[in-house]
C-alpha positions as CSV (number, residue, x, y, z in Angstrom):
1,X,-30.3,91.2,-40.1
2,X,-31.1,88.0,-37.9
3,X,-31.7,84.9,-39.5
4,X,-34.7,83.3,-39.3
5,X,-34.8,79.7,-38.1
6,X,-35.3,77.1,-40.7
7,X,-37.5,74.2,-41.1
8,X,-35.2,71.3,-42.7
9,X,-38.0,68.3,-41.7
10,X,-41.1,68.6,-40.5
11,X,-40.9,68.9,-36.4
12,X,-37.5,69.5,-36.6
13,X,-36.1,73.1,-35.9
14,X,-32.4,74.1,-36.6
15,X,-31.2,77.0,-34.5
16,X,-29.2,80.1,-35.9
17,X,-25.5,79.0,-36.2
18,X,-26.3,75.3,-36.1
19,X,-26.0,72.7,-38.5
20,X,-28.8,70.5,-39.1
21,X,-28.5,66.4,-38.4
22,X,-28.3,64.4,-41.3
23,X,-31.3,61.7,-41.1
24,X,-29.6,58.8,-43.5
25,X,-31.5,56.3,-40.8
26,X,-34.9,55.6,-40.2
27,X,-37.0,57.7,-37.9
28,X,-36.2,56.5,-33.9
29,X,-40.0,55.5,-32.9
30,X,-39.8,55.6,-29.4
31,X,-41.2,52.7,-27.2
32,X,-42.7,52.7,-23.8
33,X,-40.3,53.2,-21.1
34,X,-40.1,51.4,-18.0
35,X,-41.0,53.3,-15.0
36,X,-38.0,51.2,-13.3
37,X,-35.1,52.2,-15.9
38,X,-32.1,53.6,-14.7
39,X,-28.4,54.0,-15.9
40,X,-26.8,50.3,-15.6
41,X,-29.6,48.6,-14.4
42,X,-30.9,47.4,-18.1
43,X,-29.4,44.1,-17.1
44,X,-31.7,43.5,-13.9
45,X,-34.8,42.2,-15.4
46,X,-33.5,39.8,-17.3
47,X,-31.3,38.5,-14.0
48,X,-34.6,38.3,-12.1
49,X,-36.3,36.4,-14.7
50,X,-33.5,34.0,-15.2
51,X,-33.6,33.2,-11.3
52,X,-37.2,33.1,-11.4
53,X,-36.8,30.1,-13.7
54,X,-34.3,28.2,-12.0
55,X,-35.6,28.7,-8.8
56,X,-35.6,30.8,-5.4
57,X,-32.4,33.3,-5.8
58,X,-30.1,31.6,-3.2
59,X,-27.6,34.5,-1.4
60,X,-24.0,33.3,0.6
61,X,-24.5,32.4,4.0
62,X,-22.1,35.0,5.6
63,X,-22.5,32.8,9.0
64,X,-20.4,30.0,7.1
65,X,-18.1,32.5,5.7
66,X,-19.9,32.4,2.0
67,X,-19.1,28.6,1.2
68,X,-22.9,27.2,2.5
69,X,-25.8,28.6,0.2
70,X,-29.4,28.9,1.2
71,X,-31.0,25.6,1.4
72,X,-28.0,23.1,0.8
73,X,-27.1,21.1,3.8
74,X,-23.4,20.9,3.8
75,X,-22.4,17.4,4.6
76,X,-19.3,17.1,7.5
77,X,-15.8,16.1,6.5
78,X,-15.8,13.6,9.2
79,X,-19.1,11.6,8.4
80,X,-17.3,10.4,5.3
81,X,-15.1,8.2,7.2
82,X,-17.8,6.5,9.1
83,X,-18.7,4.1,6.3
84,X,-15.1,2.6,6.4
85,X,-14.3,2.6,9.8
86,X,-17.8,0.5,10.6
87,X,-16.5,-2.2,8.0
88,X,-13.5,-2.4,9.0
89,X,-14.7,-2.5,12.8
90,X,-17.1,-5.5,11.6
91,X,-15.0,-7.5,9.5
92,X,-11.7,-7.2,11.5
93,X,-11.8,-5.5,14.8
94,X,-14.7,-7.3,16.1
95,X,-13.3,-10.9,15.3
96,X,-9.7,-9.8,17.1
97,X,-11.7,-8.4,20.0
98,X,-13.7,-12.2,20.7
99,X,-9.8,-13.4,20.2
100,X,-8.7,-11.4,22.8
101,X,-12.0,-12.1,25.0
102,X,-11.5,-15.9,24.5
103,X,-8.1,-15.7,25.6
104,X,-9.3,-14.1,29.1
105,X,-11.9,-16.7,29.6
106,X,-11.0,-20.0,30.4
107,X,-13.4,-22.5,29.7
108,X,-12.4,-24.2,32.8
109,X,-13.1,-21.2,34.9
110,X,-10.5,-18.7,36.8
111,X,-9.1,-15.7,36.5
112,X,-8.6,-13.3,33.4
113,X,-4.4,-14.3,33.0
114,X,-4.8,-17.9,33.9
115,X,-4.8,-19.0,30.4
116,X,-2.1,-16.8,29.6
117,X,0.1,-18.2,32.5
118,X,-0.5,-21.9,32.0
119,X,0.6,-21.1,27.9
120,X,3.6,-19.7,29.0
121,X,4.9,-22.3,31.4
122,X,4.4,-24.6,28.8
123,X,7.2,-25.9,27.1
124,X,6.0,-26.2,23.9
125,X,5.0,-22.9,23.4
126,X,8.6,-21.9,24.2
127,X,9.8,-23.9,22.0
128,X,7.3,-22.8,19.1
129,X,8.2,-19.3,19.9
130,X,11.7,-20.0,19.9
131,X,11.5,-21.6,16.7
132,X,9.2,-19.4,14.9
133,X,11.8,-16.4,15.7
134,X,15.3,-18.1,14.6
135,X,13.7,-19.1,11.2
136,X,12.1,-15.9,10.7
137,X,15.8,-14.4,11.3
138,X,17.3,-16.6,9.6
139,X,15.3,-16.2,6.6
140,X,15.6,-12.6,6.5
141,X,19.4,-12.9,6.9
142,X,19.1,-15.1,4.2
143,X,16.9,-12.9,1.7
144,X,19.2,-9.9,2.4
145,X,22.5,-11.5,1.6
146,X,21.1,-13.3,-1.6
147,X,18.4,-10.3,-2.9
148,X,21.0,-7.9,-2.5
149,X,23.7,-10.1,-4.6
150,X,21.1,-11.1,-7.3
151,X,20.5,-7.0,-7.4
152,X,23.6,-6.3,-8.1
153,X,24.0,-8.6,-11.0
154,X,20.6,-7.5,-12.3
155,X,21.3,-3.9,-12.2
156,X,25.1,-3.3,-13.1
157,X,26.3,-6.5,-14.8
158,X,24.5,-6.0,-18.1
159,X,23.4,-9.2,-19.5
160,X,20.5,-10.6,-22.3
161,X,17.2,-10.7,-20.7
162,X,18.1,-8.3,-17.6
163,X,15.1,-6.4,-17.9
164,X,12.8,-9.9,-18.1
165,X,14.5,-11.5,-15.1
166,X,13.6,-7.8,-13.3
167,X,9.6,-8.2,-14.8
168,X,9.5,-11.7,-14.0
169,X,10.4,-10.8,-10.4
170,X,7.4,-8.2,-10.0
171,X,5.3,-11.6,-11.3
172,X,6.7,-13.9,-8.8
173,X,5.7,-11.6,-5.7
174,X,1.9,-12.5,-6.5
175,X,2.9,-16.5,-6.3
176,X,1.2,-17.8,-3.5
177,X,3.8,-19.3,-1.0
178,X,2.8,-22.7,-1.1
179,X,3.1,-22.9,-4.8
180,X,6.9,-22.6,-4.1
181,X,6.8,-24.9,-1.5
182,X,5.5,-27.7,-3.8
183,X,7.9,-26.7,-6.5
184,X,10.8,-27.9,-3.7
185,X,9.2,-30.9,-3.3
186,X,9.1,-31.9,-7.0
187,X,12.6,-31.3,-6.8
188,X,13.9,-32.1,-3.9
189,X,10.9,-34.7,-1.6
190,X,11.0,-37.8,-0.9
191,X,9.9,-38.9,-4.2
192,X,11.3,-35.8,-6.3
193,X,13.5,-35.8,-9.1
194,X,16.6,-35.1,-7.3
195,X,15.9,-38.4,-5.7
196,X,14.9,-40.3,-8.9
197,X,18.2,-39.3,-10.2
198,X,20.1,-40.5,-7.7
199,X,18.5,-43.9,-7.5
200,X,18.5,-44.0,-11.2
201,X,22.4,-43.9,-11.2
202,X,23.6,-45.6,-7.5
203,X,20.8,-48.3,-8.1
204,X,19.5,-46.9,-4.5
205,X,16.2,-47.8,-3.5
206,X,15.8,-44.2,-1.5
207,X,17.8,-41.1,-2.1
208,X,19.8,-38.7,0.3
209,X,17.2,-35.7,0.0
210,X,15.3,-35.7,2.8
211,X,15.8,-32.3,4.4
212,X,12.9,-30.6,3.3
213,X,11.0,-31.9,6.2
214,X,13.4,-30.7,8.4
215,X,14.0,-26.9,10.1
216,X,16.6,-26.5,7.4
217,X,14.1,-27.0,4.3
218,X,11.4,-24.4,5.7
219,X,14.7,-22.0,6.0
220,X,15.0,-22.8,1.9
221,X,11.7,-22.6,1.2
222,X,10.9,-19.3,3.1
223,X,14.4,-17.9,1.8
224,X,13.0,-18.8,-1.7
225,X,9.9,-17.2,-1.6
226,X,10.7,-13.7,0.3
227,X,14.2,-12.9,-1.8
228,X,11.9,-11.0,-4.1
229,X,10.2,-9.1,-1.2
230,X,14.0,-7.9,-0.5
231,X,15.1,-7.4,-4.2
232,X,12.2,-5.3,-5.4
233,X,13.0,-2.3,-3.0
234,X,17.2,-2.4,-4.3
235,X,16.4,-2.4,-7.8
236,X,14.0,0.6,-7.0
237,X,16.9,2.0,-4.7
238,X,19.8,1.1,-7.9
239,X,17.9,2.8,-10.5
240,X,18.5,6.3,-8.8
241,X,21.7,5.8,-7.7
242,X,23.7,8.4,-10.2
243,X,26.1,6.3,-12.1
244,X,28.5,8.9,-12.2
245,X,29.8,8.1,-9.1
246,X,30.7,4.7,-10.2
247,X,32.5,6.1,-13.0
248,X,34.7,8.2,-10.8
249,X,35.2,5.4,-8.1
250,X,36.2,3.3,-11.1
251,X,38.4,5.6,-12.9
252,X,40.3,6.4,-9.5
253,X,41.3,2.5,-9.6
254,X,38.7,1.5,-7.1
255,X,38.1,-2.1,-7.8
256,X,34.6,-4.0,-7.9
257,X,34.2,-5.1,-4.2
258,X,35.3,-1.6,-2.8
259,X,32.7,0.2,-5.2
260,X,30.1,-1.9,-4.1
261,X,31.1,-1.3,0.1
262,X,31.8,2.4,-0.4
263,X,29.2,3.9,-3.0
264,X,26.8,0.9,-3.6
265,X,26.4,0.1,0.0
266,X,25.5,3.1,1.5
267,X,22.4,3.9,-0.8
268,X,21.3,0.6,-0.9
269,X,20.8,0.4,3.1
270,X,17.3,2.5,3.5
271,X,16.1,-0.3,0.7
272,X,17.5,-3.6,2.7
273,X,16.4,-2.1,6.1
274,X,13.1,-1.8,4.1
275,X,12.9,-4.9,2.8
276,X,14.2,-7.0,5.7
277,X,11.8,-5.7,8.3
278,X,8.7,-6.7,5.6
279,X,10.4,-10.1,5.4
280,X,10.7,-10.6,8.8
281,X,6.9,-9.8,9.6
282,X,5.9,-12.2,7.1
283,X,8.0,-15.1,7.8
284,X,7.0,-14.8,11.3
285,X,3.2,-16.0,10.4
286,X,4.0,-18.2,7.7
287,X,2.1,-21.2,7.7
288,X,1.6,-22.5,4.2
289,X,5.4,-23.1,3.6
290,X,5.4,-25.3,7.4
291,X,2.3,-27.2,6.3
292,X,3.2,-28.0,2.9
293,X,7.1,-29.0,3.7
294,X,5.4,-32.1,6.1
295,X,7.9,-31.0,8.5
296,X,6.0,-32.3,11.7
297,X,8.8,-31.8,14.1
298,X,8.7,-27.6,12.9
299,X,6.5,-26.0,15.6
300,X,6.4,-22.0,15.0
301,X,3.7,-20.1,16.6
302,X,0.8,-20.3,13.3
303,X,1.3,-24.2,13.6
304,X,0.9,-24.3,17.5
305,X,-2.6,-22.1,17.2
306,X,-3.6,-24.7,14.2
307,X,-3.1,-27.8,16.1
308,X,-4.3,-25.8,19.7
309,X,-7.8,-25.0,17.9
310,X,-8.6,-27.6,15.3
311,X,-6.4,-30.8,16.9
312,X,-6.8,-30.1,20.8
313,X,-10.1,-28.2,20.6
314,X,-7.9,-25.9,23.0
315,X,-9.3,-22.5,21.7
316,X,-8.6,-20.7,25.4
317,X,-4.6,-21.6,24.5
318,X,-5.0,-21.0,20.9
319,X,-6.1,-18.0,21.3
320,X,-3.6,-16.8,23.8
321,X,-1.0,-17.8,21.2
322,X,-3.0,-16.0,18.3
323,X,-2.5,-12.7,20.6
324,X,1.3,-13.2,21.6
325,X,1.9,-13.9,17.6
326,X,0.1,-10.4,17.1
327,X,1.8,-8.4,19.4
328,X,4.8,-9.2,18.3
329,X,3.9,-8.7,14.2
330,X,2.2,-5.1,14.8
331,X,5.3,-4.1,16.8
332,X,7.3,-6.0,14.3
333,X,5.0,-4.2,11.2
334,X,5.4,-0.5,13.0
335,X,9.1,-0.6,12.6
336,X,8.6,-1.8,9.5
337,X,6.6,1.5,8.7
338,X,9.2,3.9,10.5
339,X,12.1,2.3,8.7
340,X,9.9,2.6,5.6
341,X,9.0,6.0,5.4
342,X,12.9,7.0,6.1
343,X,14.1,5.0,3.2
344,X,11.2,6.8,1.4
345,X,9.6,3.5,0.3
């Protein structure tokens, strides 16, 4: 006999054969459905609203390959650069470029190179020139072969205080150069100590010390000054040298002065070429070290544009001179860069 359906809740009929739903919750109470609803796309009102309150929904520009959006201006790589390179053009370029105008017109009249041929035939800028190179090679000679000894000691003779004297020497590279300079002449002028002392004990009215106002006591004072410039780059150079090597070298019987031309040497020479070629840039347009020594009978090529412009009123020659003495420091600073980046300075 069939069974009957049953009623187990009001508006709720259970089939033959089928178990009725249990109804532990509350009764669903429907709500009104949006006309827009579909599977997965519950999300999308909400999305609109949220754009609708941040503003206009901004899509990829597929034109710019997605990275431009819809109403924000993309500002050019290249237009950053301008700011710097119109400073730079205004604070440095432009003054070089009257220099080098001045220098092609005479105030006396004629032709571009006239100014340029009459410096040139002069003996005194040969002899300027002449002195401004042999110091400057002299004083680099003289900064390699003393910075490279006073590294040595600093960074393989262990001593009290190595580690100060190596501090101290990043101090003394931000010493003006005059300040050295007058240092010298407490010592070592006319009226220095070394002097004093000497009178004090021969009963001599002047001393012997008088070089500083000669070619040979700009050489001290520049040699003084610019070690450092050569030292910091072979203490840099030292500390990576692997100090096993020394050990071998030294337990092979190598003595001190072969280690130092056979291992020491060769790593250290990127560093020196480093630090010689800065040295040699600088000393060629040093001027505070000539002017403070009082060596009047020292001509280099900074002194002859000082006395050309300010003594002479000469500013056609000076100038000339101000463009030979930068020729020769860019072409002096560009190896300075290529033997730079090899030694990986």
């Amino acid at each position: 006999m069939a069974e009957a359906p049953r009623l187990d809740a009001p508006g709720a009929v259970t089939a033959p054969g089928t178990s009725a739903p249990s109804h532990t919750d509350a009764p669903f109470t429907p709500g009104p459905r949006s006309p827009a609803a579909a599977p997965g796309a519950t999300d999308r009102p909400a999305a609109r609203g949220a754009d609708a309150a941040t503003g206009p929904a901004t899509t990829p520009d597929r034109a710019s390959g997605g990275r431009a959006r819809a109403g924000v201006r993309v500002v050019p790589a290249w237009l950053w650069g301008v700011p710097p390179v119109v400073v730079l053009a205004l604070v440095f370029l432009y003054p070089l470029a009257l220099v080098v105008q001045q220098s092609l017109t005479p105030e006396n009249g004629g032709g571009a190179f006239d100014a340029y041929a009459s410096v040139f035939a002069s003996h005194g800028f040969r002899e300027a020139l002449g002195t401004t190179v042999w110091l400057a090679v002299g004083a680099t000679v003289g900064c390699l072969v003393l910075g490279f000894a006073l590294a040595l000691v600093i960074a393989f003779v262990p001593f009290p205080g190595a580690k100060g004297v190596a501090k101290f020497i990043d101090v003394f590279l931000s010493f003006p150069s005059f300040l050295i300079t007058l240092a010298l002449l407490f010592i070592y002028g006319t009226v220095g100590m070394a002097n004093g002392v000497w009178s004090d004990l021969t009963g001599a009215a002047d001393g012997p010390f008088h070089f500083l106002a000669t070619p040979w006591g700009v050489l001290l004072a520049e040699i003084t000054y610019f070690t450092p410039f050569v030292m910091r780059p072979l203490l840099a150079a030292f500390s990576q040298l692997d100090t096993a090597q020394l050990e071998v070298a030294s337990s092979l019987g190598a003595r001190p002065a072969r280690i130092v031309r056979r291992v020491i040497l060769p790593e250290a020479l990127p560093a020196l070429a480093a630090g010689g070629s800065l040295v040699l840039v600088m000393c060629l347009n040093e001027f505070g070290i000539v002017l403070f020594t009082g060596a009047k009978d020292v001509t280099t090529l900074p002194m002859l544009v000082y006395g050309k412009a300010i003594l002479e009123s000469d500013y056609s020659a000076a100038c000339v001179v101000a463009v030979v003495n930068i020729a020769i420091s860019v072409g002096l600073f560009g190896l300075y860069r290529v033997v730079s980046k090899r030694a990986g300075a």
